[in-house]
KEMIKOL-476140 format. One record per atom (N, C-alpha, C): residue number from 1; residue in three letters; y, x, z. Coordinates in pm, whole numbers, plus 50000, padded with zeros to 5 digits. Example, Ala and Ser with C-alpha at 12.3 -4.5 7.8 and 13.67 -1.06 7.14 Angstrom:
<nodes>
k, r, Y, X, Z
1, ALA, 49431, 51319, 50780
1, ALA, 49550, 51230, 50780
1, ALA, 49670, 51320, 50780
2, SER, 49775, 51285, 50708
2, SER, 49894, 51367, 50714
2, SER, 50003, 51290, 50787
</nodes>
This chain:
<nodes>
k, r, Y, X, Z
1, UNK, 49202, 94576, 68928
1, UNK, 49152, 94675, 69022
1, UNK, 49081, 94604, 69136
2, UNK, 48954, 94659, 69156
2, UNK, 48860, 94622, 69260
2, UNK, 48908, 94682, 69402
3, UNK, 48801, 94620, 69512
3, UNK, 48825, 94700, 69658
3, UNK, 48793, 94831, 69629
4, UNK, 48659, 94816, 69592
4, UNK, 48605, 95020, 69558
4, UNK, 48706, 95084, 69447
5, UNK, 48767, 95060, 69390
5, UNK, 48822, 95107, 69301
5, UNK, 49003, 95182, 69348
6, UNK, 49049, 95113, 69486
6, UNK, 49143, 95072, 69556
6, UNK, 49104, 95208, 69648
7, UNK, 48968, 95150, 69715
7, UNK, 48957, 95294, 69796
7, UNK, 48915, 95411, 69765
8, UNK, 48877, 95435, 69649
8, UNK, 48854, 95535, 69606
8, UNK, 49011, 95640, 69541
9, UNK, 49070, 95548, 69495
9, UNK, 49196, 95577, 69425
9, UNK, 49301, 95632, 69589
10, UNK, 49311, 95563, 69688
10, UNK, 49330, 95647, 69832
10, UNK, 49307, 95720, 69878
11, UNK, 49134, 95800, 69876
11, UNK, 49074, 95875, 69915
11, UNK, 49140, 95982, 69806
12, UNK, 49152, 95981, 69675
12, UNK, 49220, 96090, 69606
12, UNK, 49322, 96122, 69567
13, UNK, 49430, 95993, 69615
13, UNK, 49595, 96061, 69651
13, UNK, 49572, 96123, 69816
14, UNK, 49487, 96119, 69912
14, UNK, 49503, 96188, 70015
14, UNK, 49436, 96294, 70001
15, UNK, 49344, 96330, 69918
15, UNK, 49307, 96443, 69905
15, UNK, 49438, 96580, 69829
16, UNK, 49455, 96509, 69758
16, UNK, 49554, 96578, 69616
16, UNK, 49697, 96611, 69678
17, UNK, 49771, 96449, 69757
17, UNK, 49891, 96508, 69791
17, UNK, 49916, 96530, 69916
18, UNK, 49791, 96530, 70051
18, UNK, 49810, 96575, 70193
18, UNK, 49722, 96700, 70223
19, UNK, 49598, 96687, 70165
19, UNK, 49505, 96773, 70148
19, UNK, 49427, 96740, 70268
20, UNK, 49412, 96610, 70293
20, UNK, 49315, 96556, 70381
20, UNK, 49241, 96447, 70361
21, UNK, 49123, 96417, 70401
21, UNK, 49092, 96351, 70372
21, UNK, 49097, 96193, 70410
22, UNK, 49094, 96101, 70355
22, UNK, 49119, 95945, 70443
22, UNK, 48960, 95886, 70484
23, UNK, 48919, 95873, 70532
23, UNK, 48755, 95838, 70650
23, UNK, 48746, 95695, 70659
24, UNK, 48854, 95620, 70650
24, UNK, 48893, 95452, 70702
24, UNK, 48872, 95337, 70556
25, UNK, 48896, 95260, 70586
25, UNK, 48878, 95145, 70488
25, UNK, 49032, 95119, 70439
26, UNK, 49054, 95130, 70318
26, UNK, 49182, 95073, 70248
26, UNK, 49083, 94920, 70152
27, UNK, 49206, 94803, 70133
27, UNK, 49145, 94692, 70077
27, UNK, 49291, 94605, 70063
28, UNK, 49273, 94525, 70006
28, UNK, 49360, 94433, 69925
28, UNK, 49378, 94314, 70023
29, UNK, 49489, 94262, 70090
29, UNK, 49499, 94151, 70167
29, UNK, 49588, 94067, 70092
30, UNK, 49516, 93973, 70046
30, UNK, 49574, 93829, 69993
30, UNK, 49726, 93766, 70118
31, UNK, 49712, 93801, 70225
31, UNK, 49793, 93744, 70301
31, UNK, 49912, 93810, 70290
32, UNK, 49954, 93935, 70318
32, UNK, 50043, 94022, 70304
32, UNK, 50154, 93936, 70205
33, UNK, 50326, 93939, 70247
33, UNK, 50420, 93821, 70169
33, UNK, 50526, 93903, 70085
34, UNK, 50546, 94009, 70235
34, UNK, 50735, 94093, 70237
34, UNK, 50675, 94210, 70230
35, UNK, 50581, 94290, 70199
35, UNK, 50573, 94437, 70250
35, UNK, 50402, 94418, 70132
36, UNK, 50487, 94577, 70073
36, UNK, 50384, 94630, 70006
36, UNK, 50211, 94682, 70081
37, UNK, 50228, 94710, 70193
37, UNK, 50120, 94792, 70237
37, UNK, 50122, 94793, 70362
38, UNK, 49990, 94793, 70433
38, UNK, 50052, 94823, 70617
38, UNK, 49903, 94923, 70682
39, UNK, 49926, 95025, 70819
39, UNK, 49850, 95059, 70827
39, UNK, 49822, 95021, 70983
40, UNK, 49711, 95010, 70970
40, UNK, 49644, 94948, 71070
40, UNK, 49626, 95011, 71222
41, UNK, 49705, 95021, 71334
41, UNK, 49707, 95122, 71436
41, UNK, 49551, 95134, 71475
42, UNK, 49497, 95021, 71529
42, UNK, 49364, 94975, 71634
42, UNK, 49297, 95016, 71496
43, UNK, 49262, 95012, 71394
43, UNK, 49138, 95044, 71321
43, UNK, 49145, 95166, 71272
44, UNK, 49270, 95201, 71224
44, UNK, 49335, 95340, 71114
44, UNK, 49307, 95266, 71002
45, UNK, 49261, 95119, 70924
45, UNK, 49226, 95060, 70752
45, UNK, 49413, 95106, 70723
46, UNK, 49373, 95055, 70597
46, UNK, 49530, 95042, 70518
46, UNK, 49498, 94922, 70440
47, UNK, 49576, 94840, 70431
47, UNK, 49581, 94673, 70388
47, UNK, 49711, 94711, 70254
48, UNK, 49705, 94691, 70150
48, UNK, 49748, 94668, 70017
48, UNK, 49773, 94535, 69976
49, UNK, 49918, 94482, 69946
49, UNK, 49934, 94379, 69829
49, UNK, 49951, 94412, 69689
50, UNK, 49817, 94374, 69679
50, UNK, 49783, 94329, 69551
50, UNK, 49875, 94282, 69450
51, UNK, 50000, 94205, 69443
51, UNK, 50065, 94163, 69371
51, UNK, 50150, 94279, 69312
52, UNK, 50193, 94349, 69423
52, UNK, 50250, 94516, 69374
52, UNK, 50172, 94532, 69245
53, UNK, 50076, 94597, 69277
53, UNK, 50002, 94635, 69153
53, UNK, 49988, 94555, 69070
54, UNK, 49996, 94431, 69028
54, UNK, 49979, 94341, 68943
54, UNK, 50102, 94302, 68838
55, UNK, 50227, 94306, 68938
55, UNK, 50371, 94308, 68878
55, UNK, 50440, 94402, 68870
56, UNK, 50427, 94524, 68882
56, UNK, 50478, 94643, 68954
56, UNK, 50432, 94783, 68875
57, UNK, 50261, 94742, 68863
57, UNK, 50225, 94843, 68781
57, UNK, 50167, 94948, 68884
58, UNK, 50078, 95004, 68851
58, UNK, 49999, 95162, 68887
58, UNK, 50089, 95253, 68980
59, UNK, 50252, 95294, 68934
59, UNK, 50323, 95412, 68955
59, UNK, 50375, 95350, 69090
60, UNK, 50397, 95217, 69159
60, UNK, 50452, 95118, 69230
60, UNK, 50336, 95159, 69363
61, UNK, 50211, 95138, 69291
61, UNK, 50093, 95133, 69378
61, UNK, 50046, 95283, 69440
62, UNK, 50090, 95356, 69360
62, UNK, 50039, 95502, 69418
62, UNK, 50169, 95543, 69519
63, UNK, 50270, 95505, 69478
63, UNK, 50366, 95507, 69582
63, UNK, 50365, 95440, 69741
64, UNK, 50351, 95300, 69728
64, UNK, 50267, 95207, 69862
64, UNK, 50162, 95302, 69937
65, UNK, 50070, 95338, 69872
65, UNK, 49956, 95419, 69903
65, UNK, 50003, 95539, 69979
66, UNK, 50070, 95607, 69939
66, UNK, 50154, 95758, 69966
66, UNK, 50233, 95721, 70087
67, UNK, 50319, 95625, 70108
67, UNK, 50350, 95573, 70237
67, UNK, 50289, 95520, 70362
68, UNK, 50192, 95449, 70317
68, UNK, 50092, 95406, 70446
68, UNK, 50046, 95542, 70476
69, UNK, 49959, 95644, 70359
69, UNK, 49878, 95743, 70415
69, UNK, 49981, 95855, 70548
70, UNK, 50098, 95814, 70494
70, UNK, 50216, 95934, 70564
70, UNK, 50186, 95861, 70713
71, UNK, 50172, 95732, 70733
71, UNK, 50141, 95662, 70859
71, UNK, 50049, 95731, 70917
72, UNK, 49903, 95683, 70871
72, UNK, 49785, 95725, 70901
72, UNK, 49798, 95878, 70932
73, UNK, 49825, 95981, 70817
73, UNK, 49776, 96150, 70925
73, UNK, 49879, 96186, 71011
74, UNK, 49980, 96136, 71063
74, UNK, 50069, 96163, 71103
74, UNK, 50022, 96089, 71231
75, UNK, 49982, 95969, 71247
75, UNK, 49955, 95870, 71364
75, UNK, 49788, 95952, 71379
76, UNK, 49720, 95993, 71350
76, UNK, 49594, 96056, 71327
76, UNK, 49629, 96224, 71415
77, UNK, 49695, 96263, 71366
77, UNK, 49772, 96385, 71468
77, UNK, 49832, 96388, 71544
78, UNK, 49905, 96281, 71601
78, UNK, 49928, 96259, 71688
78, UNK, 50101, 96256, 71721
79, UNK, 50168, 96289, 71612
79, UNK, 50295, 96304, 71547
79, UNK, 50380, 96184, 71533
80, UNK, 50548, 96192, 71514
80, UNK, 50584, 96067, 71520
80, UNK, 50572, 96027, 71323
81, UNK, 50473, 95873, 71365
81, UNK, 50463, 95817, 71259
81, UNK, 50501, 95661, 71213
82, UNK, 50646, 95676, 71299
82, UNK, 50705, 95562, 71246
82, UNK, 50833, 95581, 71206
83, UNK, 50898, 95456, 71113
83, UNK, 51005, 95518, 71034
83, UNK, 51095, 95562, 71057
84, UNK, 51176, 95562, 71206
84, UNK, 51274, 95609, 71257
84, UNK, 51265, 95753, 71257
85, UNK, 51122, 95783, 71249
85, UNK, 51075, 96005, 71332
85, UNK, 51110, 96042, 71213
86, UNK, 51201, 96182, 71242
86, UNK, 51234, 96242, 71212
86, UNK, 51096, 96350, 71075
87, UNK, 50978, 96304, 71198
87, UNK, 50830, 96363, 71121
87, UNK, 50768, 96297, 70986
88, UNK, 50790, 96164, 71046
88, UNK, 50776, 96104, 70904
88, UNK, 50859, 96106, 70784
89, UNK, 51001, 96081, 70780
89, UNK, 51102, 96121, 70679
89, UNK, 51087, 96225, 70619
90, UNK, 51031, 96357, 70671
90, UNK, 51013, 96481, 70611
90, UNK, 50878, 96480, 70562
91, UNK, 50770, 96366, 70621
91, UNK, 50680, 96413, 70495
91, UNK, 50680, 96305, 70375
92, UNK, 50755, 96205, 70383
92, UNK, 50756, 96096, 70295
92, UNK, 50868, 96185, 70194
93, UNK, 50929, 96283, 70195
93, UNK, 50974, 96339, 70117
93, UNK, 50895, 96473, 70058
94, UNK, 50832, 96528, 70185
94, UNK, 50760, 96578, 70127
94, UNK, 50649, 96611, 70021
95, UNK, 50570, 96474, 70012
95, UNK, 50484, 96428, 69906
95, UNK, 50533, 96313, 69770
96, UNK, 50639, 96281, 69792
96, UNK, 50729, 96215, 69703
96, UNK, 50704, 96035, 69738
97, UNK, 50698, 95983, 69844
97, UNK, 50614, 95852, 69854
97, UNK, 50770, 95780, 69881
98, UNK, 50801, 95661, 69836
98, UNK, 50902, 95606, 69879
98, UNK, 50900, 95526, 70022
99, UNK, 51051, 95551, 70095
99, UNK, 51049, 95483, 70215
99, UNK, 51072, 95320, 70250
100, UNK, 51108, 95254, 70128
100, UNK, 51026, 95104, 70124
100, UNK, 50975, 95056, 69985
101, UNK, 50956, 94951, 69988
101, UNK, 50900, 94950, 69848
101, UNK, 50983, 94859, 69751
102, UNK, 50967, 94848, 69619
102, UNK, 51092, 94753, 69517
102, UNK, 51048, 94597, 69570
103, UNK, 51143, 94533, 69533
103, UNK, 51127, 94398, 69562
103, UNK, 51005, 94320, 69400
104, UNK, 50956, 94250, 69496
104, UNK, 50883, 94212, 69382
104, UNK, 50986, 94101, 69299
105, UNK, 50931, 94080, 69106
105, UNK, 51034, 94007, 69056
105, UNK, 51008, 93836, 69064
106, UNK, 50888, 93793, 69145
106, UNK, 50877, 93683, 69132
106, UNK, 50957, 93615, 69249
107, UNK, 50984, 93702, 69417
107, UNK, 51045, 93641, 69507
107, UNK, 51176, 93610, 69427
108, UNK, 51199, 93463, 69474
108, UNK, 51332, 93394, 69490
108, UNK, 51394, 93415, 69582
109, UNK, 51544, 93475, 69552
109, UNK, 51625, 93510, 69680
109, UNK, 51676, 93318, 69705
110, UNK, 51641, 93284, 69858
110, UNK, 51684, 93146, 69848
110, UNK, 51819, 93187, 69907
111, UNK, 51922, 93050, 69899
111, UNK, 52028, 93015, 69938
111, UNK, 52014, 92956, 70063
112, UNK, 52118, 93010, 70141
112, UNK, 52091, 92920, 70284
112, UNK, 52228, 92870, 70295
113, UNK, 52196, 92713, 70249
113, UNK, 52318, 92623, 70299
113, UNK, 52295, 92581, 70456
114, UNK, 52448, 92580, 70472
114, UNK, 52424, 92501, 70609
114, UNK, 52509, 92387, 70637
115, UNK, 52448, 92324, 70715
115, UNK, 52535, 92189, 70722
115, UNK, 52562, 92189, 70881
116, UNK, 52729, 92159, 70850
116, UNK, 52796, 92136, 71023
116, UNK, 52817, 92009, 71018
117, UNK, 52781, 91924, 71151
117, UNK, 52843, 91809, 71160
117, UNK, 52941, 91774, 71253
118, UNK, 53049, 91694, 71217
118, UNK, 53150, 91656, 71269
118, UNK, 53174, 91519, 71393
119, UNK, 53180, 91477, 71515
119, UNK, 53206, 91436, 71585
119, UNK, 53288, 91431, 71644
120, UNK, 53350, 91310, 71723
120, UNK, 53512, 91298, 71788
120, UNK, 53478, 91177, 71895
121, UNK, 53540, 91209, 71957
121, UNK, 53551, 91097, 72071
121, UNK, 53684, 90991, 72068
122, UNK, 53609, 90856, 72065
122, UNK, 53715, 90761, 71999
122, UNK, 53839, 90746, 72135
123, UNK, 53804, 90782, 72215
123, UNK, 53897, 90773, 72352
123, UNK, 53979, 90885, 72344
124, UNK, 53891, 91051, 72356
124, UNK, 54022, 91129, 72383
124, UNK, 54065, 91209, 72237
125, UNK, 53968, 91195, 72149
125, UNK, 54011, 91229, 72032
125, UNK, 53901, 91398, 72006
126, UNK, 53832, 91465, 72163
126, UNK, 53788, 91550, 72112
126, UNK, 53735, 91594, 72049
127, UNK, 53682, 91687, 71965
127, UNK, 53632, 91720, 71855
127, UNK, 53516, 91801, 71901
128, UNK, 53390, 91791, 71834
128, UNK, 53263, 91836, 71835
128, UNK, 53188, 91872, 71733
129, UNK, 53164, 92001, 71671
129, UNK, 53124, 92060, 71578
129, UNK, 52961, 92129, 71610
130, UNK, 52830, 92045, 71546
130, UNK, 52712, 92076, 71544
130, UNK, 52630, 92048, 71442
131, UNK, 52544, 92172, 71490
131, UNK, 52423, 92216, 71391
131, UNK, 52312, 92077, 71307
132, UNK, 52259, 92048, 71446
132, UNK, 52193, 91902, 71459
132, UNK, 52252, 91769, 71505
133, UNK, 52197, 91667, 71431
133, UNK, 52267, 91549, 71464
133, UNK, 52221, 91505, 71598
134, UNK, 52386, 91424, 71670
134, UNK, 52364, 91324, 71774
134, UNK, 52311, 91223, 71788
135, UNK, 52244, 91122, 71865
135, UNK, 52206, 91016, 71849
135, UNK, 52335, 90968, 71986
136, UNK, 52412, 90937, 71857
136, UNK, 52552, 90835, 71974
136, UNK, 52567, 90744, 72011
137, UNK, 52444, 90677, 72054
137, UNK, 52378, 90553, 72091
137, UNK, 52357, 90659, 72276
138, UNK, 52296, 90741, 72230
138, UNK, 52248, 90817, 72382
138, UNK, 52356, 90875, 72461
139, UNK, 52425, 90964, 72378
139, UNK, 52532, 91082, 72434
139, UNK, 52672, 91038, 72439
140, UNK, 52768, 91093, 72520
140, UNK, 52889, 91059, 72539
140, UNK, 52956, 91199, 72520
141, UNK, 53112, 91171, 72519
141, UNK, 53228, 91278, 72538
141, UNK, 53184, 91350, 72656
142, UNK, 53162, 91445, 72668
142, UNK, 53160, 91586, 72773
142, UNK, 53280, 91591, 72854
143, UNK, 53422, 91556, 72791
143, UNK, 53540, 91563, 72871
143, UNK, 53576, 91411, 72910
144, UNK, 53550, 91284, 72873
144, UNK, 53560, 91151, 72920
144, UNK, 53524, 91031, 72964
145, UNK, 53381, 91072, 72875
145, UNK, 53275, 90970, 72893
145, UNK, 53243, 90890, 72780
146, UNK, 53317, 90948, 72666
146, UNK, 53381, 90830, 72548
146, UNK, 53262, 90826, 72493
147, UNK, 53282, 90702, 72381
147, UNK, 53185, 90688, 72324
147, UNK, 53216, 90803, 72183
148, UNK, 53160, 90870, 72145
148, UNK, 53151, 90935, 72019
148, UNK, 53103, 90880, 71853
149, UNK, 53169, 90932, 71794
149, UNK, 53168, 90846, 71634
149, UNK, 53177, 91021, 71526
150, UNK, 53062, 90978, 71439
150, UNK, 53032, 91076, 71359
150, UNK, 53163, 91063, 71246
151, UNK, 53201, 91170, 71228
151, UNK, 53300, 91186, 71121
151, UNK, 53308, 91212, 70971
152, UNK, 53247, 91343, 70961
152, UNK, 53188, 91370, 70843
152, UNK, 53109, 91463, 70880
153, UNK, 53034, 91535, 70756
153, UNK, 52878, 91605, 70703
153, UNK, 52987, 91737, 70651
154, UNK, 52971, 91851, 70726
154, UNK, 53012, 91999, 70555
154, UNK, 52914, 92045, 70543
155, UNK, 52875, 92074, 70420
155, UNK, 52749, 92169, 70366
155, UNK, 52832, 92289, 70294
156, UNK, 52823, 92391, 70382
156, UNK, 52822, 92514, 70276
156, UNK, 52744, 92607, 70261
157, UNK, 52731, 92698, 70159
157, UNK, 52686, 92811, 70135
157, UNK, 52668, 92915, 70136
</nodes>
């Protein structure tokens, strides 16, 4: 699917399921990562990822579409058109458009390990638990002055 092909296919889900017409530029943004679709306040465009439609299929894409447009005539009238209003929920049900979109199947959910590191002070024995490493050449005990000695590394998950 082309840009003209993209906006044309917008212009006739807003005709069909708002009964208005869309006047603005809809187009395909390569940049777009986490979010199917966005609509543009300062211009009124609607920006589309492309990958939706590519992995997702047609029924994915007319849905994206059906959500931004609920943005646009609603922000166009002057109505609340963001997701919290009460205005928008009732017409995103109203025209059948979903209120976010499926996850695409290529994102990798990553793992976030984290690693704590362990420190002690060879004088009073206190213990110091951090994110980033010390350079214990520079820093001392907070409660003695001591010199500090790395203990161990935990990585969990």
């Amino acid at each position: 699917m082309e840009q003209q092909e993209l906006q044309l296919l917008v212009e006739k889900i807003s005709v069909e399921s708002f009964g208005k017409p869309f006047r603005h530029q809809a187009s395909f943004n390569p940049r777009l990562r986490s979010t199917g679709g966005r609509y543009l306040l300062s211009t009124h465009n609607i920006e589309i990822n492309k990958k939706y439609y590519e992995q997702l299929g047609e029924k994915e894409l007319v849905g994206i579409i059906k959500h931004e447009l609920c943005h646009y005539h609603l922000h166009l009238e002057g109505k609340g058109y963001q997701h919290r209003d009460q205005e928008f929920k009732q017409l995103l049900k109203k025209v059948g458009a979903p209120r976010f979109c499926a996850q695409l199947p290529d994102r990798k959910v990553k793992r976030i390990s984290k690693k704590i590191l362990l420190y002690q002070c060879t004088k009073c024995q206190q213990a110091y638990r951090r994110k980033r490493s010390i350079d214990t050449s520079r820093f001392v005990c907070g409660k003695c002055r001591g010199k500090l000695t790395k203990i161990k590394e935990i990585i969990t998950e």
